[in-house]
Steps between C-alpha positions, in 0.01 A plus 500: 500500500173596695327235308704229639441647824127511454546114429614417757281671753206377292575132532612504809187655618284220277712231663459581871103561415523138349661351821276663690234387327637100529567555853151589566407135347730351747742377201811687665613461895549871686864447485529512158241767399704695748809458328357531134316849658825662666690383177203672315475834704896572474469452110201762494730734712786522331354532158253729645840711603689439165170651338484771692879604478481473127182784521637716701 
């Protein structure tokens, strides 16, 4: 079950680094880098937790 964790966490991460990057180019507004990054960061929390609770 980790694994799918790990998945998660890993895209996630590659996603909001690919956002950022577009948003740097000017292809996204603030607005909705903003949304995609909060959206992002909660996903890399709670999987963060669920990884962490499974370890321990």
């Amino acid at each position: 079950m980790i694994w799918l964790y790990l998945t998660v966490l890993i895209f996630s991460l590659l996603s909001l680094y690919f956002v950022y990057g577009e948003f740097k180019r000017g292809w996204f507004p603030k607005k909705v880098f903003s949304f995609v990054a909060v959206l992002d960061g909660i996903i890399v929390l709670l999987s963060g937790i669920m990884i962490l609770q499974l370890l321990l």
